[in-house]
N, C-alpha and C positions, 0 to 999 in steps of 0.2 A: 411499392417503392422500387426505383433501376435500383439492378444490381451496383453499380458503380458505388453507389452510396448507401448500402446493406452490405457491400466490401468494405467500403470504411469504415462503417459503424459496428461490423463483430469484428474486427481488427484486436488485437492481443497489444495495449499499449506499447509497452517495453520492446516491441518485434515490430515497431512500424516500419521499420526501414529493409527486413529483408523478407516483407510479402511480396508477392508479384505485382512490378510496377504498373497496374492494369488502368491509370489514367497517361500512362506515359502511352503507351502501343497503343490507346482511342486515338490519342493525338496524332499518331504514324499514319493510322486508320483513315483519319480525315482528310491528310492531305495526298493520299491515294485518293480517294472519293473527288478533294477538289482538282485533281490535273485530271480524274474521268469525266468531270463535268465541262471543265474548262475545254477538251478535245470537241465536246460535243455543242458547245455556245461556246466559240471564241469569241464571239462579241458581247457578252457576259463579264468578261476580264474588263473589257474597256469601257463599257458605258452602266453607268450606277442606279440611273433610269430603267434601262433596259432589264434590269440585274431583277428591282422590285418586283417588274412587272411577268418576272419568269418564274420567280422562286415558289411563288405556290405548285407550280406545274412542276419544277424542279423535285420539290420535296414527293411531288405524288409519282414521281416517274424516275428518281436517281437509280437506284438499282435495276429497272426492268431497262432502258438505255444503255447501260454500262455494260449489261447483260448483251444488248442490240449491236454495241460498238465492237465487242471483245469477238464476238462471231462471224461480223460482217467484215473486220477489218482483218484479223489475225487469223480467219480463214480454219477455225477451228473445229473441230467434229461435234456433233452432241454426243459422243458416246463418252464413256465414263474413263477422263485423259486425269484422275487423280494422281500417278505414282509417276505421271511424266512433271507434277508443279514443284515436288522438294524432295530431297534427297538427304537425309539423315544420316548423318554418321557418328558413331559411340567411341569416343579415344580413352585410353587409358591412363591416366597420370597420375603418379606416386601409390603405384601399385596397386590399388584398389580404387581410387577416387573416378569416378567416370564423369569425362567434357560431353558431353552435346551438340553439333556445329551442325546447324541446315544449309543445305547449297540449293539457292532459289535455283531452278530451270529455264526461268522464263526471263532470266538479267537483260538481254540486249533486244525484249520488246521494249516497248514506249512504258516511261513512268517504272521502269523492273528495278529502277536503282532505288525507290522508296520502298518497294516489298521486299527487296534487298536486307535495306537497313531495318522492315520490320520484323524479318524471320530474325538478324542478328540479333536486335533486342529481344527479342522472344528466349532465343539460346542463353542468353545472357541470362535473362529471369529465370530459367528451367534451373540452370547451372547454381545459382544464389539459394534457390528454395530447398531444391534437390540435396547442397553441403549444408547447409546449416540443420534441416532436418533429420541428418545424418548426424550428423555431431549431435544434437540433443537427445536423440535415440541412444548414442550408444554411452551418453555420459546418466540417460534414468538408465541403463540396463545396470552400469558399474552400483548406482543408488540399492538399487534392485537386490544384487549380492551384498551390499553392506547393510541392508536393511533384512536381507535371508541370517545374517551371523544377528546379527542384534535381537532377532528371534530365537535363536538355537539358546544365547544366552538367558532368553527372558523365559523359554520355557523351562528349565534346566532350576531358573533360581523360582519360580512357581515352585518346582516337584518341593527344590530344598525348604520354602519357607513353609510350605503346607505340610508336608512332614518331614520334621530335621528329624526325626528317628530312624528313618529308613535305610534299610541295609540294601545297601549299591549290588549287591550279588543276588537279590531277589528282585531287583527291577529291569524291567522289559520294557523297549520303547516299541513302537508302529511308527514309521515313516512313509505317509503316501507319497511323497515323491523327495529326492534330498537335494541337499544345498547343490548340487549338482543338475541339477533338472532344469537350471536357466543355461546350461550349455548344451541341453537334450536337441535333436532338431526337433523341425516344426510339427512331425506326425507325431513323436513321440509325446510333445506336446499336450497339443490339443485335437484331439482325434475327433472326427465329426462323429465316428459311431458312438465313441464314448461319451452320453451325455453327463456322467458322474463326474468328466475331469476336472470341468469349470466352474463346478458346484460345493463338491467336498472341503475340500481344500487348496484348488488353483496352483498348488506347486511350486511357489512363494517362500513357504517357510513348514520345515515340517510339522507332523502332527503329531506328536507326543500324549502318550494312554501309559500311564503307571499302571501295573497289574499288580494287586496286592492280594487277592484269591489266589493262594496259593494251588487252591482245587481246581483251579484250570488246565486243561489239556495243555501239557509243555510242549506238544509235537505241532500245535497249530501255534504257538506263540511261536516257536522253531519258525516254521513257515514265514510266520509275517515279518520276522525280525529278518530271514534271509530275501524274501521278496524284496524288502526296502533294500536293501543293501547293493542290490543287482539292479537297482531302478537308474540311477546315474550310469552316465558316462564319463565323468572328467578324465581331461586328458593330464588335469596335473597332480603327479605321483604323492607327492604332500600335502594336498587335500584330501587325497581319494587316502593316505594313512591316518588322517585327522577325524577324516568322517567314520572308517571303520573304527576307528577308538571310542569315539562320542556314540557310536551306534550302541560297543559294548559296556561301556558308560556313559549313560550322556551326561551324567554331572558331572563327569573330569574339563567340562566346556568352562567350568567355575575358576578352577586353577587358572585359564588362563586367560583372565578378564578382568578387568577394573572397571568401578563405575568413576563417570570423568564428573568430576568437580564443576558447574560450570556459575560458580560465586554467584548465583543468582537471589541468593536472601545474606540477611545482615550474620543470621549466623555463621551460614555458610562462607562466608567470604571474610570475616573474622577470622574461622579456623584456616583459608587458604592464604590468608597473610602468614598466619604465624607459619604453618607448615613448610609455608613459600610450596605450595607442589597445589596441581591443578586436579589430582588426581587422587582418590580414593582407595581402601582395599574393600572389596566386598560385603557388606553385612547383610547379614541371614534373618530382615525379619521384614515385619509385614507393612511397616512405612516406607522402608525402601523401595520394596516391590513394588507398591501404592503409586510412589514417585514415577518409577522407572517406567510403570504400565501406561502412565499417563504421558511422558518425554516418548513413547512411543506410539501412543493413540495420536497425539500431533503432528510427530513425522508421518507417521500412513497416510493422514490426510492431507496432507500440505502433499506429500509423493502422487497421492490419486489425482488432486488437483493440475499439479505438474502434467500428467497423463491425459487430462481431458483436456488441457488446453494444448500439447502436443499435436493430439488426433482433433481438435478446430480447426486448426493452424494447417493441416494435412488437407482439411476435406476444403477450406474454402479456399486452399491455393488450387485445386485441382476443380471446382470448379469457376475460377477464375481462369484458368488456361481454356478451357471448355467453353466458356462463353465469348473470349476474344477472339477464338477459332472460329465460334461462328458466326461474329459480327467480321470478320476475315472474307468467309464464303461469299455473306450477304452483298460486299460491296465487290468484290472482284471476281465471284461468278468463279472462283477459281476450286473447287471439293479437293480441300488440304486438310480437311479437321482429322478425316479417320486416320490418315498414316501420322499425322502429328500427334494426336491424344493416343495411338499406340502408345508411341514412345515414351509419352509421358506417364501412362498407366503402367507403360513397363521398369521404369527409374524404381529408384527407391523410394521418393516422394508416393506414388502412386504403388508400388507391390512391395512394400517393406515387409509382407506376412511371407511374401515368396522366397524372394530374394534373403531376409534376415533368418537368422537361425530362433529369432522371438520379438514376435509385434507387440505394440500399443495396444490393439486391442486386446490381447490374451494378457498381456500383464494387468491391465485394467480389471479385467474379470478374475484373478487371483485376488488381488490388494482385495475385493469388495469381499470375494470366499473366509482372507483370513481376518479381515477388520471385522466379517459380524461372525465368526466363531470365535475370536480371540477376544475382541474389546465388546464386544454387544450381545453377551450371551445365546448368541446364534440367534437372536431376533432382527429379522431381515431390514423389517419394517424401521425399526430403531438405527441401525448400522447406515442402511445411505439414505436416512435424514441428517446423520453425522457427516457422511462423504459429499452428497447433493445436496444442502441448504433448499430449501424454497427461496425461488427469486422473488422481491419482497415487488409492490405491488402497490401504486399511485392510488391514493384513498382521495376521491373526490370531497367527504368529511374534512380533509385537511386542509383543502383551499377554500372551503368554503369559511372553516372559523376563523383562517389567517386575514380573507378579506374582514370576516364580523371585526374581532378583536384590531385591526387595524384601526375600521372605521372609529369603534368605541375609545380608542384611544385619544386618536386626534380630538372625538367631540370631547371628551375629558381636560385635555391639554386648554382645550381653548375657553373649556366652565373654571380652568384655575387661572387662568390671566385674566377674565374677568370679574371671579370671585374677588382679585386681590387688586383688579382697577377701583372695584366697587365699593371695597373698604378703603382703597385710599392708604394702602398695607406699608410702602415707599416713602412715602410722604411726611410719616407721623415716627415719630423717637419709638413708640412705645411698639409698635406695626416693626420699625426697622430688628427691633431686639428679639422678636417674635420671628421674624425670617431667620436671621442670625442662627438662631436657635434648631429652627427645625427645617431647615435646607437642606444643612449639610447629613444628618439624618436619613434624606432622602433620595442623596444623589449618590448613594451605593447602588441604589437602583439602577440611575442612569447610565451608569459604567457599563452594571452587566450587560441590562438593555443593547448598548451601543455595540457590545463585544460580540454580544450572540450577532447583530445586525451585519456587522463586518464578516462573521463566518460564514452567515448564510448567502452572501454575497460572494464571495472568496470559493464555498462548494459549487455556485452556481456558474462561473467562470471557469472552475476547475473542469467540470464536466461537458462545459461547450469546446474548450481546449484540448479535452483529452489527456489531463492529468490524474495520474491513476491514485489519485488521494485516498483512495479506501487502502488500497495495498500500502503506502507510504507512514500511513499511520497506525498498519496491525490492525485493523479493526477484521471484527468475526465476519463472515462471510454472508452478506444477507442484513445485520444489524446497523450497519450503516446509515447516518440520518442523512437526507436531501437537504438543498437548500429550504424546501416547503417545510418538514420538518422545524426546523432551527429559525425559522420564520415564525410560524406560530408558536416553537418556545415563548421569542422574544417578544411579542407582539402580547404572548398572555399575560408575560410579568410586568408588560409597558401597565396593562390594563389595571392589573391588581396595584400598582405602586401609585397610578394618579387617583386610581379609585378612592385608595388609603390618603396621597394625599391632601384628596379634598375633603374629603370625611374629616381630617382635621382641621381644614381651613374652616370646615363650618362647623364644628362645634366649637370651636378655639372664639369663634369672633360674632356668633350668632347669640345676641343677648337670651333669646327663649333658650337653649343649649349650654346655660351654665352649671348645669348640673349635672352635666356629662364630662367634666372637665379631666377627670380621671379616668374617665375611659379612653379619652381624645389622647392621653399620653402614652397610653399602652399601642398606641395602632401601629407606630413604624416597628416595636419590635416584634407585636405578633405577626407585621408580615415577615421578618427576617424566620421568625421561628418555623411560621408554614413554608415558607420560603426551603429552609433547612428538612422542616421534616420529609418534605418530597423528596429531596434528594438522596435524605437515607432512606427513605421507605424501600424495603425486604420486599413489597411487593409486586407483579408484573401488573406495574401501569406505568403509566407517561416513559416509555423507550426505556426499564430497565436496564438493559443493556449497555446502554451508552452511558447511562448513570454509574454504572457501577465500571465503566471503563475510566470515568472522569475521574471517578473517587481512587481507585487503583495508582492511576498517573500520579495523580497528586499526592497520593502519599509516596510515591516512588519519589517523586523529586525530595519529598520534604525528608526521606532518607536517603538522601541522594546517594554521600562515598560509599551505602550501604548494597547497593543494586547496580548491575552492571547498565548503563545509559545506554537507553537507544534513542532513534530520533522522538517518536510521539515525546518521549519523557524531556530533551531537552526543546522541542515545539513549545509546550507547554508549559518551560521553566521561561523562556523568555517573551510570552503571552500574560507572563503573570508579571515580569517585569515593567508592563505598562499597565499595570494596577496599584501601584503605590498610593494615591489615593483613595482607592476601593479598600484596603487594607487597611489603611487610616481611619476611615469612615469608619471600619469594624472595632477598630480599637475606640474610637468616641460611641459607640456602643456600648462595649465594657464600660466605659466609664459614666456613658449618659444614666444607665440603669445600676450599673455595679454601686457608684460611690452617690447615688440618690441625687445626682444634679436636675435627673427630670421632674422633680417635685418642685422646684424652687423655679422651672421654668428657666433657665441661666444656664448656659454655657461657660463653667471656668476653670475646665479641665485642665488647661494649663498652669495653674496653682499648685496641683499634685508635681512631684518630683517621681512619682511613681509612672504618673502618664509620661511627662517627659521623658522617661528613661528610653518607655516604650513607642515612644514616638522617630526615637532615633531606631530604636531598633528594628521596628517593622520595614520606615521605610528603607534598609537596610536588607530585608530575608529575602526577597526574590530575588537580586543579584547574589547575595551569600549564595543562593541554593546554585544556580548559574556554576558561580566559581566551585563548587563541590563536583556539580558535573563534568567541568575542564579538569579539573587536577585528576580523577576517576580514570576518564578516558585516557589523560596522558599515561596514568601509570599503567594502563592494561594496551595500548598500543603504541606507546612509547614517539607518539608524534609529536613534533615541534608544533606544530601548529594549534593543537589544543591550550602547549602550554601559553604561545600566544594569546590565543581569546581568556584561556586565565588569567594573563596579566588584562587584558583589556577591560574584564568586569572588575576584576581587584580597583582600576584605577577609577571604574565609578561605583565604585562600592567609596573610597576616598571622597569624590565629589560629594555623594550626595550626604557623607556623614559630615561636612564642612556645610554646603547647602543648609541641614538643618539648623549647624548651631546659628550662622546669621543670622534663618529665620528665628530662632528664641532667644538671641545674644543683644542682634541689632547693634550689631559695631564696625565700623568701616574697615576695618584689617581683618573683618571675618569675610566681608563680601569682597575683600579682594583673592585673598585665598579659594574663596567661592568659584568667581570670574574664571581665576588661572586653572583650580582645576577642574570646574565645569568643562573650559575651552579645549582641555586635552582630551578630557574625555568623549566629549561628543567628537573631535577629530577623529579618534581611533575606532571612535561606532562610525562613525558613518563611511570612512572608508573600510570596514571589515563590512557593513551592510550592501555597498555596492561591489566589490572589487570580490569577496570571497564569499558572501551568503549567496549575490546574487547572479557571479561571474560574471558581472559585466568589465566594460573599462580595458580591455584586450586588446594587447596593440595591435597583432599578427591577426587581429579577426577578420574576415569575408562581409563584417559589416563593423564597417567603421565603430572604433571607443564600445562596442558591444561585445556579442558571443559571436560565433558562427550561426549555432543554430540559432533559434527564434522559434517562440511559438504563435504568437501575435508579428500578424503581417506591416504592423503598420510600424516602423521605427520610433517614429515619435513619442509612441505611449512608455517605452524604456527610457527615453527622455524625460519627457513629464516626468515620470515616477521616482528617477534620480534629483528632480529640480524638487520635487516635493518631499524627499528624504531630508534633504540638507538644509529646508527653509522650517519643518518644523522639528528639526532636531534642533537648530536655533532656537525656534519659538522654546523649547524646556530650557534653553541655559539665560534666556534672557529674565527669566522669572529671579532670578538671582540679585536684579537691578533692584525689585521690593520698592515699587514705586509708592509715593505716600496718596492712599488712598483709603476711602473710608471701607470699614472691614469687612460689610457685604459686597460692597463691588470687588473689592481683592479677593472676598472668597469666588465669587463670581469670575472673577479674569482665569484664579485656580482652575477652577472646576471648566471653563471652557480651555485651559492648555492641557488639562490631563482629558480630555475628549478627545484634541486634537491628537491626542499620544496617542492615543486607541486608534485612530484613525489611522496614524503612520504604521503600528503593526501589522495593521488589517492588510495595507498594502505589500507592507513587507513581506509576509504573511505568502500573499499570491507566487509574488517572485521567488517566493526563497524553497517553493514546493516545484514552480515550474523546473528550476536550476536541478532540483533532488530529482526528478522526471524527466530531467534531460540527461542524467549524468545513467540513471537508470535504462536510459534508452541504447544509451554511447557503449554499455555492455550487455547489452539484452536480459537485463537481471529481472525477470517477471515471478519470480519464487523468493522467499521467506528463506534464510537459512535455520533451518531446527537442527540444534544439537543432539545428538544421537547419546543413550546413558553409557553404553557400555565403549571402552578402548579394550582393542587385542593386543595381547604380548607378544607383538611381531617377533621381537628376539628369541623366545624361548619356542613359538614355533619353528623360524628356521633352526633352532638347535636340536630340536625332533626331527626337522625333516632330517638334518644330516647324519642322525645319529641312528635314522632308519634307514637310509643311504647305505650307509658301513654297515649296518648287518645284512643288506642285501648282497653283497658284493663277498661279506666273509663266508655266506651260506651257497 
């Protein structure tokens, strides 16, 4: 594979825009190349003939000519004229920030004004990659010490929960290195003779040993207590009186810490309503800790993550610079690479271990020291399987049953169109009542069927696009399913659900097969049941993981004001809003089996006033849960605009509670009510689907009625997909019209618009993740925020620090 596109492809999504532009400088590249060909065939430019019948020779001869031209004409030495083609300069702006500026030498030869403008871009790249890897370096080192205190606390509340008896004037800490050793310099560091530094404990967070052998030698405990003590340098006087305090007690670290509330369960966030406070005081037992260990086993590894993909991001800009250097040389003969790639080895990009007072690399090698002492009982092997994941790994198995199960399906599909040509199933009153009956039974199937189909279509555009869908929806690192995956979900349950229902089509209507008639009844629920019990099965088969992600989600929504909403959970809540018939289906379940209609062969569930109650109400939950998630988020960040999209579902939550009763009222003042508030409500979705799920429709944009950016080249397809928003957001409100129609084909017309709904999410679906991956890109947001357990009592430190201030000063 060129590197050109091995640069695109480990690209860091969220940071596509400040790598090195290294398809831009090819292009500078080329048209240096075409005015040294065009010097050397000016009759090349003018005849297209001519042009055909050179370019093989062209191709096999451009550089050793160019080479021929550059010597013959310009009169140049072969000896080695490198330090005479550019000239670098290092300027200094805003005190520490360093510009880069090359001054070609060779400007007022022939064609100098292209190599001109290609050193400019060059600086220009250097300058882009050089500050921004700057800035992310120096915002993990601040992580760095917020993650060193949030250890001081977690080991501190260890010593306490493990033994609250213990007497503070008999304990002794060990500190290999202190919170102070991320401002050590670089020798102090990491010393090459020292192979122990990078090993022990990496200097991260200290090392904390309770000594409770009283019989121990005090004078060597003396030692190590004073060794740690003398191992920092801070230079700030307030830390350096915090850490001798915590030295001589480190449980006084207790007093000045709160664990932070962050409402993430129903209790929790009950008790932080009433409290109204976000914030906690400390308790001393072993579920808290439990907690706490684990909000910190997540941050280290989301931090280590942050770190590997810094130091990616490092290694493939530099050699990106390295490689355009010397497709540079190739065409202009001109040996610029080594004083160039000096330069660039010298920046901070290229010597941040030099230059920085603590690299990427050596923090990387602490995080791994203290994540397998701390969280992985120093089992190495354990610890970075938890930091490194295995990158998961295309099973040829997988394509092989999504083509089987394909196949079997379709031949399935087309043994039930003409099972039921054959009977003649349409045609006959008694065949029509028997469809009636067990269609609607089976087209819960179809739903899901259709919804996995859209997904795995949806992940397969995602990933040609470069939409970082795994990081957008939390998913674990590795556990992620492909479109091939979710292909052969879908493609299993097509298999199983026509398998099932032809199995009933022929015992239902095969005269030898009457004696199976009761088993023929039980088949749509035993598939729901196996159906189900996959989904909960405890055990690792069929992508646990993902199973037990789904199941998680959904109970998060279904307690929605109960859990603080992130996106997967509101993705999810309005995925299920075009399942209102899947849901339905379920509830003619309950009632097919529950109230015994399937014995009598009849569907007449609508007699119950019990169904009907729950027929309003189901088709009612998925927007409910919607609207729980708007009012949620309004109250915890106070924006207008959630409160917006709450009123937007409140007002088809309205609809479709009017919708139903038509549908069971059947009165002309119900479906006018219907009409009016269907029409508002589909207005205010489908402009909140284009205009703010999707950002398009922008007046000020670089591409007309759309966004700026784009991730699909082609306009049109944002078109299309807006024209197709709006025509089957129609097709739901037109079903309101309840055209007179006999009641298979009405179910029939149902069940193909609630298909068609499924199909408008799927779409919406793509857009509404692109827009989240673009907004992700607009701030280079490639990391997770993990809330951190512990908050500092900033005030009652500065009121230490002053109060040891004043006795310095009286003494």
């Amino acid at each position: 594979m060129k590197f050109g596109k091995e640069f695109k492809k480990q690209k860091v999504p969220e940071w596509t825009e400040v790598y090195m532009d290294y398809n831009g400088l090819k292009r500078i590249l080329r048209e240096v190349m075409r005015y040294k060909q065009s010097l050397l065939h000016p009759a090349l430019m003018h005849n297209r003939a001519s042009q055909q019948k050179q370019i093989t020779f062209m191709d096999s001869t451009a550089f050793s000519t160019a080479q021929h031209l550059q010597s013959s004409n310009l009169n140049q030495s072969k000896t080695d004229v490198e330090n005479q083609v550019i000239d670098v300069d290092t300027l200094q702006r805003d005190g520490s920030k360093k510009i880069y500026k090359t001054m070609f030498l060779g400007r007022s030869e022939d064609g100098g004004d292209v190599e001109t403008m290609f050193f400019a871009k060059l600086d220009e790249q250097l300058n882009k990659v050089n500050t921004f890897y700057k800035d992310k370096v120096k915002a993990l080192i601040h992580e760095a010490t917020l993650l060193n205190k949030q250890m001081d606390a977690l080991i501190a509340l260890r010593i306490k929960v493990r033994n609250p008896h213990l007497n503070r004037s008999n304990l002794k800490i060990r500190r290999s290195l202190s919170n102070a050793a991320l401002r050590m310099p670089p020798t102090n560091i990491t010393s090459k003779g020292d192979k122990s530094s990078g090993k022990e404990h990496m200097g991260l967070t200290p090392e904390v040993d309770t000594i409770y052998d009283h019989k121990k030698d005090e004078s060597t405990a003396e030692k190590e207590l004073n060794s740690a003590r003398t191992t920092g340098c801070s230079t700030d006087h307030g830390e350096q009186v915090r850490n001798h305090d915590y030295q001589q007690d480190p449980l006084k670290i207790l007093d000045h810490v709160k664990i932070n509330n962050t409402l993430d369960s129903p209790i929790s966030t009950i008790r932080g309503v009433f409290k109204d406070s976000k914030e906690q005081d400390l308790s001393f037992n072993k579920e808290e800790l439990r907690r706490v260990e684990e909000q910190l086993r997540h941050a280290f590894i989301e931090f280590y993550n942050k770190l590997r993909l810094l130091k990616h991001y490092s290694f493939m800009n530099l050699s990106a610079f390295s490689k355009i250097m010397k497709k540079y040389e190739k065409i202009t003969s001109r040996r610029a690479t080594r004083s160039y790639m000096k330069i660039v080895d010298n920046s901070y990009l290229g010597n941040s271990d030099e230059v920085s007072w603590i690299s990427v690399t050596s923090l990387l090698e602490r995080v791994e020291g203290i994540f397998i002492k701390n969280f992985s009982n120093s089992n190495r092997r354990k610890g970075m399987e938890s930091l490194r994941p295995k990158a998961k790994r295309e099973k040829h198995s997988v394509t092989f049953l999504s083509g089987f199960f394909s196949g079997c399906s379709i031949a399935l599909l087309v043994a039930i169109a003409l099972r039921i040509d054959a009977g003649n199933l349409m045609n006959k009153e008694e065949g029509t009542q028997y469809m009636e009956n067990i269609f609607p039974l089976y087209t819960l199937f179809a739903y899901a069927v259709l919804h996995m189909l859209m997904y795995a279509a949806n992940i397969y555009f995602w990933r040609r696009y470069h939409v970082n869908y795994p990081f957008i929806f939390g998913f674990k690192r590795g556990t992620e399913l492909g479109y091939r995956e979710v292909f052969l979900l879908s493609t299993g349950l097509a298999v199983l659900a026509s398998a099932g229902f032809l199995a009933n089509l022929h015992l239902d209507m095969d005269s030898s097969t009457h004696g199976y008639k009761t088993v023929s009844k039980m088949v749509p629920l035993s598939l729901v049941t196996f159906v189900l019990v996959i989904t909960f099965c405890p055990f690792n088969i069929i992508y646990r993981s993902s199973r037990f992600f789904f199941i998680k989600r959904v109970f998060r929504c279904i307690c929605a004001p109960l859990y603080p909403v992130t996106l997967p959970d509101f993705l999810l809540a309005d995925q299920l809003t075009s399942q209102v018939q899947a849901f339905r289906s379920f509830e003619l379940y309950i009632c097919y089996y529950g109230l015994g209609e399937y014995s009598r062969r009849q569907n007449r569930c609508h007699r119950h006033e019990v169904y009907n109650t729950f027929y309003f109400i189901v088709a009612v939950i998925p927007y409910w849960l919607r609207f729980l998630q708007c009012i949620r988020r309004f109250y915890e960040d106070k924006d207008a605009m959630h409160g917006y999209n709450g009123l937007k579902y409140f007002l088809t939550i309205v609809a479709v509670i009017i919708r139903t009763a038509f549908e069971l009222k059947k009165r002309i003042a119900w479906m006018v009510f219907a009409l009016v508030s269907s029409a508002i409500a589909v207005t205010m979705n489908t402009y909140w689907d284009i205009v703010v799920d999707w950002g398009l429709l922008q007046r000020k944009s670089r591409n007309r009625l759309l966004r700026d950016k784009l991730l699909i080249s082609r306009k049109c397809v944002y078109f299309a997909a807006m024209f197709l928003n709006i025509v089957l957001r129609l097709a739901w409100m037109q079903l309101v019209l309840g055209f007179r129609l006999h009641s298979l084909r009405k179910m029939t017309i149902t069940t193909t618009m609630s298909c068609l709904e499924i199909i408008r999410r799927g779409i919406w679906s793509f857009f509404r993740l692109e827009n989240e991956h673009l907004n992700n890109v607009g701030k280079y947001r490639a990391f997770k925020s993990v809330p951190l357990p512990f908050s500092y009592n900033e005030n009652e430190d500065d009121d230490d620090e002053t109060e040891d201030d004043e006795d310095d000063k009286d003494d």
